[in-house]
Every structure is written in C-alpha cells, then in structure tokens.
VOBA-854633 format. One record per residue (C-alpha): x, y, z. Coordinates in pm, whole numbers, plus 50000, padded with zeros to 5 digits. Layout:
<pt><X>X</X><Y>Y</Y><Z>Z</Z></pt>
...
***
This chain:
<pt><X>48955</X><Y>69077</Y><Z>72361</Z></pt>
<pt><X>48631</X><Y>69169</Y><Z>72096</Z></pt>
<pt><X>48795</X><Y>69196</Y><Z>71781</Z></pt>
<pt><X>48793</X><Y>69553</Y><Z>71613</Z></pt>
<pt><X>48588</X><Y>69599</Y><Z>71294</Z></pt>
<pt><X>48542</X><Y>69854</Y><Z>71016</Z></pt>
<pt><X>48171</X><Y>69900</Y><Z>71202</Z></pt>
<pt><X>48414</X><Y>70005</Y><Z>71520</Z></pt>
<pt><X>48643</X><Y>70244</Y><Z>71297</Z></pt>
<pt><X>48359</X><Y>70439</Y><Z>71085</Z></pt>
<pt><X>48143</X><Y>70463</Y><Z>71487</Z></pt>
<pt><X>48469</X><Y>70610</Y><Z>71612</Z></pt>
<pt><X>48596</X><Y>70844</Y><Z>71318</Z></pt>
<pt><X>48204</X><Y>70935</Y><Z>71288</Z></pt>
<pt><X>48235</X><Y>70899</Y><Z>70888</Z></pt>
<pt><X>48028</X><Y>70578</Y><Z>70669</Z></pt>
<pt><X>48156</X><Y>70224</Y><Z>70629</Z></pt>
<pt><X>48216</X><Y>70337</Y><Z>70215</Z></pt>
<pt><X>48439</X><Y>70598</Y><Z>70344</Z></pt>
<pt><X>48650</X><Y>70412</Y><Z>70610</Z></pt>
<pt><X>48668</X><Y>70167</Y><Z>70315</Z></pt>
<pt><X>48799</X><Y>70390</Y><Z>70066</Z></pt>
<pt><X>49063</X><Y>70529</Y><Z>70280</Z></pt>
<pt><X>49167</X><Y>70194</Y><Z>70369</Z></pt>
<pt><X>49238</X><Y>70118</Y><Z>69968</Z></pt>
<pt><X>49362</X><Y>70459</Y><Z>69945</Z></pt>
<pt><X>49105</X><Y>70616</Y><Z>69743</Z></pt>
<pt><X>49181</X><Y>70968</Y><Z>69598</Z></pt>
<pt><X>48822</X><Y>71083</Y><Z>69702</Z></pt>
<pt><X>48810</X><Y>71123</Y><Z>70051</Z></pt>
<pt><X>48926</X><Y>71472</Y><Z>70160</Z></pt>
<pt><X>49249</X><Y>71480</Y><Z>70335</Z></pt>
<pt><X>49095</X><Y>71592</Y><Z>70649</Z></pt>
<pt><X>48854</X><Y>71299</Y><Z>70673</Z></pt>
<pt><X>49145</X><Y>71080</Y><Z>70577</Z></pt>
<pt><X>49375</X><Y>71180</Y><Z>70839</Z></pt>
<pt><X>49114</X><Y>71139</Y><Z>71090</Z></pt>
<pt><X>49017</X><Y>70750</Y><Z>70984</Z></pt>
<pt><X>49416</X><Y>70660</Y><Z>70986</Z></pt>
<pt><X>49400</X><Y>70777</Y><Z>71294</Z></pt>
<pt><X>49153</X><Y>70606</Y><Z>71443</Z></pt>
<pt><X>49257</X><Y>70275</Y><Z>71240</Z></pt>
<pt><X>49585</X><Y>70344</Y><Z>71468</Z></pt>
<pt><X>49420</X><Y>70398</Y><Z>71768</Z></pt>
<pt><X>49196</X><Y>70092</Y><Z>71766</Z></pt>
<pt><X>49517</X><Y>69850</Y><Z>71609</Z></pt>
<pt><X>49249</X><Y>69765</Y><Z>71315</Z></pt>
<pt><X>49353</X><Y>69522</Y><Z>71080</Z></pt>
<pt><X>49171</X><Y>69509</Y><Z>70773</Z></pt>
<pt><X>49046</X><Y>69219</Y><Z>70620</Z></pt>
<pt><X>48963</X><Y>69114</Y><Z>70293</Z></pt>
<pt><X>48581</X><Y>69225</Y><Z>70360</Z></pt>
<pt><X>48681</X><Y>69561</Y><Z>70443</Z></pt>
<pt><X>48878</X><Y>69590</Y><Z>70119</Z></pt>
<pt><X>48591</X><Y>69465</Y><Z>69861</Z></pt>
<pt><X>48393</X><Y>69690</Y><Z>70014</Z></pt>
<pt><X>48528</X><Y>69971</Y><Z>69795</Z></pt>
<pt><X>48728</X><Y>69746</Y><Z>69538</Z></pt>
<pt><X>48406</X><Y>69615</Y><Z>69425</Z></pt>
<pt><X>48273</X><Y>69732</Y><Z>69067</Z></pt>
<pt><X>47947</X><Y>69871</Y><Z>69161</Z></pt>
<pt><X>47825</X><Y>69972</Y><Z>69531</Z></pt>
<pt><X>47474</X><Y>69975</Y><Z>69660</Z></pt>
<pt><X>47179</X><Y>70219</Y><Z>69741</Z></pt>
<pt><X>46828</X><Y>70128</Y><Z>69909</Z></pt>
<pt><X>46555</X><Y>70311</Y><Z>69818</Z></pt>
<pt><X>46256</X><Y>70281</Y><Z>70087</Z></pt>
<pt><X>45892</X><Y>70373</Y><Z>70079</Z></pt>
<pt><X>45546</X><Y>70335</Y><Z>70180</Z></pt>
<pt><X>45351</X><Y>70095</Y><Z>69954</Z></pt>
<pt><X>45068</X><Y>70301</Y><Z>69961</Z></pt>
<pt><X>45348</X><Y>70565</Y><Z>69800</Z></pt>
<pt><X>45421</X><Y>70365</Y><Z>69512</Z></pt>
<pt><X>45194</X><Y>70564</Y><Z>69254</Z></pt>
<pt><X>45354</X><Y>70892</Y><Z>69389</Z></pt>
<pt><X>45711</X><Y>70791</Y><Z>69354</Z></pt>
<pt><X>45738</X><Y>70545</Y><Z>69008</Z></pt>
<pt><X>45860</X><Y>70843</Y><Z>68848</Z></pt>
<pt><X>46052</X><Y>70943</Y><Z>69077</Z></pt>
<pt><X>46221</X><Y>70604</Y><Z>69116</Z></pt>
<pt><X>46294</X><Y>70590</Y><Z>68716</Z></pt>
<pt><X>46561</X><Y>70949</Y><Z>68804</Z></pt>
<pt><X>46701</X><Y>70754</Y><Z>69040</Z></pt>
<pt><X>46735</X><Y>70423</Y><Z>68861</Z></pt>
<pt><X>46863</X><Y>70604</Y><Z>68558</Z></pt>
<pt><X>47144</X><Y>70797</Y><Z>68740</Z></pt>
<pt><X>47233</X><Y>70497</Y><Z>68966</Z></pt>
<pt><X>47294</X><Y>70298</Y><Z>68676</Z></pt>
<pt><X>47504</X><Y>70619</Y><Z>68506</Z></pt>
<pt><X>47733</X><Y>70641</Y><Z>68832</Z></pt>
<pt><X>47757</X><Y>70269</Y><Z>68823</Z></pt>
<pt><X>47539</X><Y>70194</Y><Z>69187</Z></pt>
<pt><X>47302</X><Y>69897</Y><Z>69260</Z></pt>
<pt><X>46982</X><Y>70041</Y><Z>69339</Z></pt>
<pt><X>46773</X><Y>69782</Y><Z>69559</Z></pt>
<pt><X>46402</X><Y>69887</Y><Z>69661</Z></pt>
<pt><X>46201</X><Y>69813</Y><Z>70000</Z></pt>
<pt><X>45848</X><Y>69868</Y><Z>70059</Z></pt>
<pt><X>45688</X><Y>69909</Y><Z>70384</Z></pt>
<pt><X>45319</X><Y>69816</Y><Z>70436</Z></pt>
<pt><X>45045</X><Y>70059</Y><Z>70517</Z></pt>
<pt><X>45030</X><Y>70229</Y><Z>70864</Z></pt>
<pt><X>44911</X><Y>69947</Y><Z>71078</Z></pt>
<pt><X>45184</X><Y>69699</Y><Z>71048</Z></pt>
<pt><X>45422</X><Y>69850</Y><Z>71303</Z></pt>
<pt><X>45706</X><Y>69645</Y><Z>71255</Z></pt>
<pt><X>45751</X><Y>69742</Y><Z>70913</Z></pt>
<pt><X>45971</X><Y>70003</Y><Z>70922</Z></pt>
<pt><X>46187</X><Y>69838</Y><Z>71169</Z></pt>
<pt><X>46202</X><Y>69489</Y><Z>70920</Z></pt>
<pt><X>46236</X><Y>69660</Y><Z>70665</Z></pt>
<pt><X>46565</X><Y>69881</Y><Z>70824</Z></pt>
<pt><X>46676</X><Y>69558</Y><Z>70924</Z></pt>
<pt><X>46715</X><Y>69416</Y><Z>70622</Z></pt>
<pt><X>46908</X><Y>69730</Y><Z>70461</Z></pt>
<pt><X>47175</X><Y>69735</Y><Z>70744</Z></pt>
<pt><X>47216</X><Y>69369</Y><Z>70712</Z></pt>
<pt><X>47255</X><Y>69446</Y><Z>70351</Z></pt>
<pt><X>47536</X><Y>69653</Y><Z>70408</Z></pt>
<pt><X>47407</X><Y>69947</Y><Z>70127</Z></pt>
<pt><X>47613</X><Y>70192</Y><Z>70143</Z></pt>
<pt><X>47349</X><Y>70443</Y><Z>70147</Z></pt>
<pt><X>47005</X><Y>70489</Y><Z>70172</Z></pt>
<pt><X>46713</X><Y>70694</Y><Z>69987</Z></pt>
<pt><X>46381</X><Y>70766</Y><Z>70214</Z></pt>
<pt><X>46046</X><Y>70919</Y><Z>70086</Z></pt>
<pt><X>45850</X><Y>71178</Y><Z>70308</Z></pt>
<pt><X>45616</X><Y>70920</Y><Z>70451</Z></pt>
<pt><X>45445</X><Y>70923</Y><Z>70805</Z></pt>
<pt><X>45687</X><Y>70726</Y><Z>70950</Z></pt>
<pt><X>46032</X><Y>70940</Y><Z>70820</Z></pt>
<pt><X>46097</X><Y>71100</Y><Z>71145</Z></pt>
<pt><X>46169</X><Y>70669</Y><Z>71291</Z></pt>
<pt><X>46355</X><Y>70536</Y><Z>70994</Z></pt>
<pt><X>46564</X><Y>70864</Y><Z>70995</Z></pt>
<pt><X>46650</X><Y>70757</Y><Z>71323</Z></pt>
<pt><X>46769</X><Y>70395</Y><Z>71262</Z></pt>
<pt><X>46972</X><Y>70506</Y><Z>70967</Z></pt>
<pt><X>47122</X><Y>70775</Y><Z>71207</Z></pt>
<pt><X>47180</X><Y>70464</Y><Z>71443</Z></pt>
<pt><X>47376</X><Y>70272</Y><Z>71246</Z></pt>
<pt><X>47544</X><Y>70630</Y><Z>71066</Z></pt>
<pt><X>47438</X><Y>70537</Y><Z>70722</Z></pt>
<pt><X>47426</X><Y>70834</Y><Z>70469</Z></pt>
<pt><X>47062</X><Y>70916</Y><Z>70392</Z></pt>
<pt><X>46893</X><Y>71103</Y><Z>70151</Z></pt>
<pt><X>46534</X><Y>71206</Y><Z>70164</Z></pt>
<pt><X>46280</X><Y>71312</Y><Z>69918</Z></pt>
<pt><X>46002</X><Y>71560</Y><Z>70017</Z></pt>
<pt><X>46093</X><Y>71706</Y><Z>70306</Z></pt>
<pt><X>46371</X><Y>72011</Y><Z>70420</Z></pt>
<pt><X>46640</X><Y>71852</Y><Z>70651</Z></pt>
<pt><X>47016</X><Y>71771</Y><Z>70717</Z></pt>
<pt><X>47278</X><Y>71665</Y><Z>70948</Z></pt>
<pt><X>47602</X><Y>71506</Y><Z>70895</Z></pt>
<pt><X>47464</X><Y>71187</Y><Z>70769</Z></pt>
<pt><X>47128</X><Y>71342</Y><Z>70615</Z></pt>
<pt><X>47045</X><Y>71539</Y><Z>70305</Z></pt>
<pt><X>46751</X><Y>71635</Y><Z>70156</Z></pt>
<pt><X>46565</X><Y>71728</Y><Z>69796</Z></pt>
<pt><X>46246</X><Y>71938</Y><Z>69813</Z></pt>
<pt><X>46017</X><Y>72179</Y><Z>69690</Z></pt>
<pt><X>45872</X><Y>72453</Y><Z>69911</Z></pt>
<pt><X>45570</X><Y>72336</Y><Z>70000</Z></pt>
<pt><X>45415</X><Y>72602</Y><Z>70200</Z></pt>
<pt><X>45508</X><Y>72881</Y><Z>69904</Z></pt>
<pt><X>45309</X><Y>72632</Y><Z>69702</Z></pt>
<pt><X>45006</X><Y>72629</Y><Z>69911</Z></pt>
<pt><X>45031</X><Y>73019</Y><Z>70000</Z></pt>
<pt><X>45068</X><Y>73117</Y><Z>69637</Z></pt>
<pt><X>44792</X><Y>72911</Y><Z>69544</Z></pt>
<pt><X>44528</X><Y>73010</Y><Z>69818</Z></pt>
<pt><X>44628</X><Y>73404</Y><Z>69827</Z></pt>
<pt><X>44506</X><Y>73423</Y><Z>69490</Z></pt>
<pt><X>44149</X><Y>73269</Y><Z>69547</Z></pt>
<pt><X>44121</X><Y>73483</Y><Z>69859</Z></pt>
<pt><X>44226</X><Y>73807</Y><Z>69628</Z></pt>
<pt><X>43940</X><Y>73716</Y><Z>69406</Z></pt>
<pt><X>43698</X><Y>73689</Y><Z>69743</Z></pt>
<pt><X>43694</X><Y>73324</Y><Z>69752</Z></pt>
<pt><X>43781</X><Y>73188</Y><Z>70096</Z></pt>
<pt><X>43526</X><Y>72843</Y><Z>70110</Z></pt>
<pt><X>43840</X><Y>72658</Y><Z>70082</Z></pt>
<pt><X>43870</X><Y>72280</Y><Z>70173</Z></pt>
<pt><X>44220</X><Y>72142</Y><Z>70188</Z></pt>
<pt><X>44230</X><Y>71731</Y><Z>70111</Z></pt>
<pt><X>44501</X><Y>71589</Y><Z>70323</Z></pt>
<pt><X>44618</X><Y>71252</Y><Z>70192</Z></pt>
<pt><X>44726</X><Y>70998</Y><Z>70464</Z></pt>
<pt><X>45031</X><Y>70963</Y><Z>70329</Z></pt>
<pt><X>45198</X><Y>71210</Y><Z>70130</Z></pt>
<pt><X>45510</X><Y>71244</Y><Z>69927</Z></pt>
<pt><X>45480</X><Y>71627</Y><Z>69995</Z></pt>
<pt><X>45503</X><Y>71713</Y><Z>70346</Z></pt>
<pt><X>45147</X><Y>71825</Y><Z>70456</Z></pt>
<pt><X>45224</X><Y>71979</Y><Z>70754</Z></pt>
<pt><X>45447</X><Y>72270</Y><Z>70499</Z></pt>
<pt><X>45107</X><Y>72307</Y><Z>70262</Z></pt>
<pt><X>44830</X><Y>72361</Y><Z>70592</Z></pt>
<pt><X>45089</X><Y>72623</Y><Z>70703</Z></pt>
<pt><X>45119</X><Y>72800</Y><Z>70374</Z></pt>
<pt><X>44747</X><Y>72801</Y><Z>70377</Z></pt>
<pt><X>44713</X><Y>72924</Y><Z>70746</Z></pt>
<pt><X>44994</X><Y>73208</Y><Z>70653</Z></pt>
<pt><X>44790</X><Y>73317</Y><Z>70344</Z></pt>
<pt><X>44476</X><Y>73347</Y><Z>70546</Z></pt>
<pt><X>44647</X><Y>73549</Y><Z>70757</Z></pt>
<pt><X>44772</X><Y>73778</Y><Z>70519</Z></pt>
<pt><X>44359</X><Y>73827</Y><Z>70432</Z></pt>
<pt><X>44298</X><Y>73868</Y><Z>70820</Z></pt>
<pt><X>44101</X><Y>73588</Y><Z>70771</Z></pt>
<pt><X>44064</X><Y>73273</Y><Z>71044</Z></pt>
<pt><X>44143</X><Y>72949</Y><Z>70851</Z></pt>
<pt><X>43917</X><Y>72671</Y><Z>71041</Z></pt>
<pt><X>44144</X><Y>72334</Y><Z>71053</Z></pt>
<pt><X>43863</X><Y>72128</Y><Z>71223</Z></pt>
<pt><X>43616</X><Y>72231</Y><Z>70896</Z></pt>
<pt><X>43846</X><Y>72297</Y><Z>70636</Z></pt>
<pt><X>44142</X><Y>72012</Y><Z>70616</Z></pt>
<pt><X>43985</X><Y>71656</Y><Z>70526</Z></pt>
<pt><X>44199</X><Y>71301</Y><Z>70635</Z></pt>
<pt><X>44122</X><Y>71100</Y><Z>70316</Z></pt>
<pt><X>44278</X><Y>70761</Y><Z>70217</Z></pt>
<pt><X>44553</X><Y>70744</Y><Z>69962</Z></pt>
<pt><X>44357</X><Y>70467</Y><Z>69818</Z></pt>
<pt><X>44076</X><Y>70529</Y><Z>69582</Z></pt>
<pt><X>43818</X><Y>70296</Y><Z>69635</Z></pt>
<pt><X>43821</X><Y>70430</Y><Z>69940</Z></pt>
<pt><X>43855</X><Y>70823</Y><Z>69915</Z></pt>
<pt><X>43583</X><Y>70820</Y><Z>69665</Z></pt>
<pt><X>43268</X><Y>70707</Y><Z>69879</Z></pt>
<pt><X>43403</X><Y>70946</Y><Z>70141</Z></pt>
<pt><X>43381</X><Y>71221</Y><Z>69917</Z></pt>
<pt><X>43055</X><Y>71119</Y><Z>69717</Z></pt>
<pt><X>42859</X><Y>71103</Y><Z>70041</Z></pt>
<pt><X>43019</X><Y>71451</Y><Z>70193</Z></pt>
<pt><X>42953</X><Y>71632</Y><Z>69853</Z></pt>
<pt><X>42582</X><Y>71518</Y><Z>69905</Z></pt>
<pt><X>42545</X><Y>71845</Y><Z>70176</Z></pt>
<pt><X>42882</X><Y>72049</Y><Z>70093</Z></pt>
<pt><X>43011</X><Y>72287</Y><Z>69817</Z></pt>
<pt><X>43353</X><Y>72520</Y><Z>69823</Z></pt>
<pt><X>43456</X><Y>72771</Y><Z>69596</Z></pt>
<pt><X>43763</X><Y>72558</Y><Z>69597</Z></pt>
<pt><X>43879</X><Y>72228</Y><Z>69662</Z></pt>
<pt><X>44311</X><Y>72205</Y><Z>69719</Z></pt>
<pt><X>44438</X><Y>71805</Y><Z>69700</Z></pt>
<pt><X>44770</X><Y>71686</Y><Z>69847</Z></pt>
<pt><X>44787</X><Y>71479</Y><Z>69545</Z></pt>
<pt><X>44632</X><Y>71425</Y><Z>69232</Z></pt>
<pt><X>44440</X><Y>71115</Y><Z>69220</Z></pt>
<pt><X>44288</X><Y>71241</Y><Z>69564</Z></pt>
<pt><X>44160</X><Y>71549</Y><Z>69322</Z></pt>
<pt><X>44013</X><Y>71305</Y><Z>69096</Z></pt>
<pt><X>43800</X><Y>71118</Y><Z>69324</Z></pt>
<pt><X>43654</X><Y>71478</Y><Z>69457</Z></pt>
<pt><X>43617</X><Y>71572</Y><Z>69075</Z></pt>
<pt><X>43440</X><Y>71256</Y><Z>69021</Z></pt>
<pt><X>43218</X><Y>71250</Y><Z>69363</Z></pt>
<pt><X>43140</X><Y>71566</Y><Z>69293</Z></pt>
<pt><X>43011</X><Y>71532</Y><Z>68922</Z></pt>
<pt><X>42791</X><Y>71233</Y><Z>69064</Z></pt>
<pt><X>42627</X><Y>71444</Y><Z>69307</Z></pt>
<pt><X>42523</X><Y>71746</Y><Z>69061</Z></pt>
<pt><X>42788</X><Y>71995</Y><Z>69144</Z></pt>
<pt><X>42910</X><Y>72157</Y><Z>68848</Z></pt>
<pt><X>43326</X><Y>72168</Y><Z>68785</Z></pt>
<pt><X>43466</X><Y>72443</Y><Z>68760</Z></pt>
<pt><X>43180</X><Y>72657</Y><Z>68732</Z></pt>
<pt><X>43012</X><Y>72537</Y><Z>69070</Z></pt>
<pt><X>43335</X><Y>72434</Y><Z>69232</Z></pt>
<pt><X>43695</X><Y>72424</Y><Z>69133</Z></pt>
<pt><X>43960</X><Y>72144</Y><Z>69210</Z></pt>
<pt><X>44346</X><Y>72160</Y><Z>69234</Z></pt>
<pt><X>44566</X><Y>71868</Y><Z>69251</Z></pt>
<pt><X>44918</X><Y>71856</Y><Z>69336</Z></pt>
<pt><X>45244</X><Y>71656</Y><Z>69154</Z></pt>
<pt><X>45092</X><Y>71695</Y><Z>68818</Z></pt>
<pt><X>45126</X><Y>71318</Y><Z>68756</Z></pt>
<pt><X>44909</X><Y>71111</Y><Z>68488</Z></pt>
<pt><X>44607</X><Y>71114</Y><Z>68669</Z></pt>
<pt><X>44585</X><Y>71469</Y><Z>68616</Z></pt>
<pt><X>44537</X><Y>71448</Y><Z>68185</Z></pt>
<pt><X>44351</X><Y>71158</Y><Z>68254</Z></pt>
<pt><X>44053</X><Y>71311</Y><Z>68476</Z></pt>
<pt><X>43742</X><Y>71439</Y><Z>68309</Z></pt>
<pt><X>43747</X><Y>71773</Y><Z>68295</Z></pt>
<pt><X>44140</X><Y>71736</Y><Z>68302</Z></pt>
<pt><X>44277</X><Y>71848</Y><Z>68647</Z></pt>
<pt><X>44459</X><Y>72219</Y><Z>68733</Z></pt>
<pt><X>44804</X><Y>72099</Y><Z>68893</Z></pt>
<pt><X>45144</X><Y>72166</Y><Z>69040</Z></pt>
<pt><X>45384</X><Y>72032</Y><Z>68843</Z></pt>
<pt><X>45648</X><Y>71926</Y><Z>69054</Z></pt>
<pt><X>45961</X><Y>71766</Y><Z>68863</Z></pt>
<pt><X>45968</X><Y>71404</Y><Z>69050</Z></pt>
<pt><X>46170</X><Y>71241</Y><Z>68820</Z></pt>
<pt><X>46464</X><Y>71528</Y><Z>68857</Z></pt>
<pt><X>46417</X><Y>71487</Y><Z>69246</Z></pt>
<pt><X>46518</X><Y>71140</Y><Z>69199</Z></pt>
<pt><X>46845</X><Y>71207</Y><Z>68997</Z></pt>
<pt><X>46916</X><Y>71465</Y><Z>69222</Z></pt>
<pt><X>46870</X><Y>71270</Y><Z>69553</Z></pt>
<pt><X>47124</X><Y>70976</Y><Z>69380</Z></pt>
<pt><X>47393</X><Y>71276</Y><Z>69321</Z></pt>
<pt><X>47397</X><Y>71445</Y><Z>69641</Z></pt>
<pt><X>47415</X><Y>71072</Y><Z>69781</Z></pt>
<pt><X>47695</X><Y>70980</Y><Z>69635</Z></pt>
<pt><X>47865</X><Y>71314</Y><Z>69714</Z></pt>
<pt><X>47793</X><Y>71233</Y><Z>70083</Z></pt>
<pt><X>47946</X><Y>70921</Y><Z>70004</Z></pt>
<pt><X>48208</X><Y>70985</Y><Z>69821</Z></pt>
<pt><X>48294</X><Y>71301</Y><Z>70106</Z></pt>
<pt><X>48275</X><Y>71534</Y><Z>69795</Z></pt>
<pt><X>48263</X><Y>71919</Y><Z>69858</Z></pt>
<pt><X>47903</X><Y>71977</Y><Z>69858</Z></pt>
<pt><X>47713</X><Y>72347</Y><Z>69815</Z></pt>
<pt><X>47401</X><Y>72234</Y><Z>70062</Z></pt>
<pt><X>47297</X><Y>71922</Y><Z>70174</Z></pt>
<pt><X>46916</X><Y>72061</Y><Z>70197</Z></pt>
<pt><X>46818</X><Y>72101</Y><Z>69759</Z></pt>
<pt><X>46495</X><Y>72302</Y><Z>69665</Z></pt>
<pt><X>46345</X><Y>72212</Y><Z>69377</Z></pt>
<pt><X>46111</X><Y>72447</Y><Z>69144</Z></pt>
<pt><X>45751</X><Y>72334</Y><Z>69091</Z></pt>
<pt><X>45522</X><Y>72527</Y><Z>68816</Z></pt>
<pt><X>45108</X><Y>72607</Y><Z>68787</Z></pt>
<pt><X>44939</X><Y>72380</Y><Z>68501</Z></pt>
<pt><X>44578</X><Y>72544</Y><Z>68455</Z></pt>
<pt><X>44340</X><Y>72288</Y><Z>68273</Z></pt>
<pt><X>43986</X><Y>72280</Y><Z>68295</Z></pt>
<pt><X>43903</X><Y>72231</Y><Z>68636</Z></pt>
<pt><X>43949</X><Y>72579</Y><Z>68762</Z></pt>
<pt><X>43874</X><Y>72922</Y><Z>68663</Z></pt>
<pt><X>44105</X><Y>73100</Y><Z>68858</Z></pt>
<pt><X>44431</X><Y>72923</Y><Z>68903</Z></pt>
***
C-alpha cells in the first residue's frame, strides 16, 4: 500500500504544503475552518507525520521563488529590492530563477521544476509572455502564487497591478483632445505591464473620439533589447513621423528618442515620446523622457505581504491589489 504523504493531505484538503504543515505543529495561524478540514483529512488518509513534515514549519525561515524572464531583469531589479527587503523583514528566503528568452521552450518548464523540487513554499511570477503556462504548473502542484503586472486570482493566485488600460486611455484621450491622433504605440516583446490592457485603453480612447485606431499601422513589435530596437527604429524613422510616440517601457522610448534625433526629427517639437515605468533610463535620456511612474519597488513589498497572507491563511481584503501610477512630464513632450 503507497504510503500517504503531506503532498497527499494538502491535494486532498485543497490548502498548501506550509499550511498542512502548520496545522500539523499546531500553529495559531491557520483559521479554524481550514484547520478542521486538514485534521480531517489527516484522519481520513491515516497520515502519519514525519519528521520532514514537521521542519517544514518548525524551521526558522521558509522560502519564496521569485521567477522571471531574463530579458525582464532591467524591468524588475527594483522591483526585486521590495521584495528582498520585506522577505528579509518577515524572516523568508527569497531564491530567484531566470528563464531564457522566448525560444528556449523548456525553460519555463526547468525552471518550474526546479522550484517544486525545491519545496518553496510559495512562488512570485512577473507578467511575462509565458505567465498564462507557469500559472498553470504552480496551479498543478497547488503552490500559492503571486503575480506582478497583471489582474488575476483564484484560490492559490493573487495578484499586484496597476490599471493599465486607464493608463493608456488617460494618456491618448488627451493628445486626441488637442487633435493629435498620428499615434504609434511601441509594444515591447516582453513586458512587465500587460500590453494587451494598454492597446485596449488606446482602442477605448479612440473610440471615445469616434476615431478608428489602425493596429496593423499603429502598434510596433520591438525587441526588449537595445541593440536591437534601435536599428529598427533608426531605419523606420528614415520615412515616418507621429505626433506621438507611446513606449511599453522606457528604454524602448529611448532608442525611438535616439533613432529619431539621428534621422533629423526634432523632439518634442517635431515628435513627442512617452515611456512607461519611469525607471533610470528615463533621467538618463537626452532630452530626459515624459513617463509613468509606476511604484515597482512597492509592488514588490506588496506581492511578498499578500504572499505570506495566502500562506499564512490570513484574512485577506482582495487577493487582486491595484496599485497607483502618476504622469512625470520632462522634456520630451509638450502635451503630457
């Protein structure tokens, strides 16, 4: 007869491993309800817990994987200092896993691998475009999740975000107020913003104009990686000129502002540029670049916290957090 494990009682009582583990050394944290329903199924099944199951939550400090795109890494290094910061406050190992670019199509599944083998106790996932599959595997194996940059929950998944489209539909409803619809959106291939959200707040605002927002003519695919991106834009800029450029990201912006520059076109007085995160590359770029600040390294504090509530089975508000973002004018526009 297969011998029942912890991995057997936390499938069964459809909670995590931390929390079958806490009941089992009779944690005061785990709701009664949840309690009940784990010494229940510990019944049921005739587990016996062994000395595994017990360190799990008699151990001093517990463990979170964080897990992103490398191509990411410049979007997220603030973000990752929130959550270092508060892991290290609420006493948490925080372990990191890159993926490789899109290409490598084991990646994601390696690198899942490795966390459940791990045994983290929960995991923290960037909006990438491969979320939707590791979502999935964590969902498999029913380990609490946490992701960054995009709006969704279940019983095993929260989220922090910022509202994306109201971003996008604030920021293209006033160009189109002032008569200035040549609008080109620049759609990174990866994002830590969910593009999908900004194209839509940009389709609703045309609408509001009763205007017809061209996807084919007016969203670019760009690289996340400079050295690409910019000869992309410096030869397009050689025969095109908006009224306003809108980036996914920041250093995306820069690479327009500079391919741009090199091909004659005046910023902002011939064209104007808008990044998005408000990271360094924004002070750094010459003219200095119009953003959205977005507060990354909060998102990662906040993404450790609502964690370990999940984890913890603390009483939580919402499992889905908004976040508030902010306009930073500089010298690249004229009318942000």
């Amino acid at each position: 007869m297969k011998k029942v494990t912890i991995y057997d009682v936390a499938r069964e009582a459809g909670v995590s491993l931390a929390t079958v583990s806490r009941v089992i050394n009779g944690s005061s944290v785990v709701r009664e309800k949840t309690k009940q329903k784990v010494l229940d199924v510990i019944e049921k099944l005739d587990f016996k817990p062994n000395e595994v199951a017990r360190g799990l939550a008699t151990s001093k400090t517990t463990s979170i994987a964080i897990v992103f795109p490398q191509s990411l890494f410049a979007h997220v290094k603030d973000m990752i200092g929130g959550i270092g910061d508060t892991g290290r406050h609420l006493d948490y190992n925080i372990n990191m896993y890159t993926t490789d670019d899109l290409g490598d199509e084991n990646a994601v599944k390696e690198v899942t691998e490795k966390i459940v083998k791990s045994r983290a106790d929960g995991v923290i996932l960037f909006n990438n475009d491969q979320l939707q599959e590791e979502i999935d595997i964590m969902a498999k194996y029913k380990i609490p999740t946490v992701v960054i940059g995009t709006q969704a929950s279940n019983d095993y998944l929260g989220s922090i975000y910022v509202n994306a489209k109201q971003i996008a539909y604030e920021i293209i409803d006033r160009y189109l107020e002032k008569g200035k619809n040549d609008i080109l959106f620049v759609n990174p291939k990866q994002n830590l913003i969910k593009s999908d959200d900004l194209i839509m707040g940009i389709e609703k605002a045309y609408q509001k104009h009763n205007l017809q927002f061209d996807f084919d003519k007016q969203v670019m695919k760009v690289s996340t990686h400079y050295e690409k991106s910019y000869p992309q834009f410096l030869e397009y800029f050689k025969n095109h000129k908006h009224d306003l450029v809108f980036c996914g990201y920041d250093k995306e912006a820069v690479a327009v502002v500079n391919a741009a520059i090199d091909n004659h076109i005046m910023i902002p007085d011939d064209m104007e540029v808008i990044g998005l995160m408000n990271t360094s590359y924004a002070s750094m770029c010459r003219p200095s670049l119009s953003s959205v600040h977005v507060p990354v390294y909060d998102m990662g504090a906040l993404a450790v916290r609502l964690l370990t509530k999940i984890l913890n089975d603390e009483e939580i508000d919402t499992k889905e957090v908004p976040v508030t973002y902010m306009r930073i004018p500089r010298k690249t526009t004229k009318n942000f």
